[in-house]
C-alpha positions, 0 to 999 in steps of 0.5 A: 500500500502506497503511503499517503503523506501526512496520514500515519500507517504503522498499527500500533499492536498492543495485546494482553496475555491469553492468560495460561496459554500465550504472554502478550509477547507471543501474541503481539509477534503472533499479530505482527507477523499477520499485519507484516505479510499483508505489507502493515508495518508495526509498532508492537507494544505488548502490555498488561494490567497488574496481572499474569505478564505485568513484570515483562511489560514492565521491564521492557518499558522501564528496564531492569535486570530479571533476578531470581529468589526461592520463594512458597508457592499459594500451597508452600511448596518451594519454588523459583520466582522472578522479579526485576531490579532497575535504576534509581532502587526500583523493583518489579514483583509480580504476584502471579509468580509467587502466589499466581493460580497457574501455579496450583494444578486445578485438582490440586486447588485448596481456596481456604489454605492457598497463601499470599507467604511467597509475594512477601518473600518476593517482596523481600528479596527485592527489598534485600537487593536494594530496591525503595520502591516496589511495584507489585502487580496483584492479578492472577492470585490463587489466594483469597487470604486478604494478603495475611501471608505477605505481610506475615513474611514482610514481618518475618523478613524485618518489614520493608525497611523504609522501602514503600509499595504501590500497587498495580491493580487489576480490578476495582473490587472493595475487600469485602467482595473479594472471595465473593467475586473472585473466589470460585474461580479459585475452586471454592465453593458456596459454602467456602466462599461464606467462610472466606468472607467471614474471615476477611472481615474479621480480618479487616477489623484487626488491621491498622485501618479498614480497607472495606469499601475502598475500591481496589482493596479485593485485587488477588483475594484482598492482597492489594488491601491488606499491604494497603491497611498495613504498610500504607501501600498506595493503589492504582490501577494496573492499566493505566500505569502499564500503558503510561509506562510504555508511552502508549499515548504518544505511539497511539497518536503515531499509529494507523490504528490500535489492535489490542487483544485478550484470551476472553472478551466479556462483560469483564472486559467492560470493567475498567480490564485492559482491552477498555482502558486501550479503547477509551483511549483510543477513542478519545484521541479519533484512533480506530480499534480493533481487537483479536481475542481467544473467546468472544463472550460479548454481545454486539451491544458491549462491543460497541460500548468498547467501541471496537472497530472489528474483534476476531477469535483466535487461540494459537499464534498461527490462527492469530496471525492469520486473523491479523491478515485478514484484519490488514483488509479493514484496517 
């Protein structure tokens, strides 16, 4: 295609995880190629919401140095577990990685016992390397303990040592609707989710100050209010920090066109998730978006409320990238 001056042509391809299958990574180069073979030059911008794949997004737009540390997994069990040391004493640490319910076989699922421990500990080893600030990422837990084990093993590791935590959430979820919300699809069921729940609140009410009622407290099972209510960790909302962080405004402005994409498109996705974060924008700054997602679960309606311009399934890289051609005719 022959370009026009004045007019942008790159497609900026800005992905989520397919979580379990794909990292954004993989699904940005799976679109990329599909967009390159039908003459598309890209901009690929892999990116993520505070869950699964935050700590890649994140490195690859503000850098640092992939480090390792043993750390429990949600059931206590040993486990190696990634973080990021950049400049200037600032760390990476992802939630997933420690306590992340990929790490819990579906038959192995224990809701009531599954325990944020290894954030702490991975919390602290970033610490230990000399981080001030860390940034954690919250989604994609298998605990629902309201963040008991992390900040039994900050204690344990010697507190954060005038080191401060700010938090990239993924949901805007209260404390108290954590188990409610989340916790089935963490394996309880109706009668542990009541359990669950009782001990939130009991919990709340032992802590330095009550994080129910305020918004984002319930990411990864009340971890994100927990840290909040005992440390003073400050909150903020996963996607747009990610986004931010990887200067997206400024090579959206640039781009043709936006195609973002995740493993399921539903009513969710509506909830301030990644996918709406990327749209908003889009629309406001007159950019079209499109969207290439592993399962489509939203009606017409909810798509024109994302205002996405086109939205195809596909699930491997090989059906993404062949989606992203055809996706090349409209855009």
């Amino acid at each position: 295609m022959a370009a026009i001056p004045g007019v942008p042509h790159t497609i900026l391809v800005a992905p989520d995880s397919f979580k379990g299958t794909l990292s954004a990574a993989e699904v940005a180069e799976a679109i990329g190629r599909g967009l390159e073979a039908a003459g598309r030059p890209v901009d690929l911008c892999p990116v993520a919401d505070g869950g699964e794949g935050t700590l890649d997004a994140l490195v690859l737009a503000l850098g640092g140095a992939l480090r390792t540390a043993t750390v429990s997994d949600p059931l206590g069990r040993e486990i190696e577990a990634s973080f990021a040391i950049g400049d200037g004493g600032l760390a990476i640490v992802e939630t997933a990685a420690a306590s992340g319910l990929g790490l819990v076989e579906p038959g192995e699922r224990e809701p009531i016992a599954a325990s944020t421990f290894g954030t702490g500990e991975l919390i602290m080893a970033a610490i230990e390397q000399g981080a001030e600030v860390v940034y954690l990422g919250v989604g994609g837990s298998a605990t629902t303990d309201g963040g008991a084990g992390a900040i039994r093993a900050i204690h344990e590791g010697g507190g954060l040592k005038g080191a401060r935590i700010v938090i990239l959430c993924d949901v805007r979820t209260p404390f108290e609707n954590a188990a409610r919300v989340f916790a089935p699809q963490k394996g309880a069921d109706t009668r542990q989710v009541a359990r669950l729940t009782r001990r939130l609140n009991d919990q709340a009410g032992r802590l330095p100050r009550d994080p129910r009622g305020v918004p984002m407290t319930g990411a990864a099972g009340g971890l994100s209010g927990g840290l909040w209510a005992q440390f003073g960790a400050e909150l903020v909302p996963g996607a747009q920090f990610v986004l931010d962080a990887a200067d997206f405004d400024r090579r959206m402005r640039a781009a043709r066109a936006v195609v973002t994409g995740e493993g399921k498109l539903d009513q969710q996705s509506l909830a301030g998730k990644l996918v709406s974060e990327i749209s908003t924008r889009a629309r406001q700054a007159g950019v079209p978006c499109h969207a290439i997602v592993g399962t489509r679960e939203l009606d017409s309606f909810g798509t024109r409320v994302l205002d996405l311009q086109a939205v195809f399934e596909a699930s491997t890289p090989r059906q993404i990238s062949a989606a992203a051609r055809r996706l090349a005719d409209v855009v």
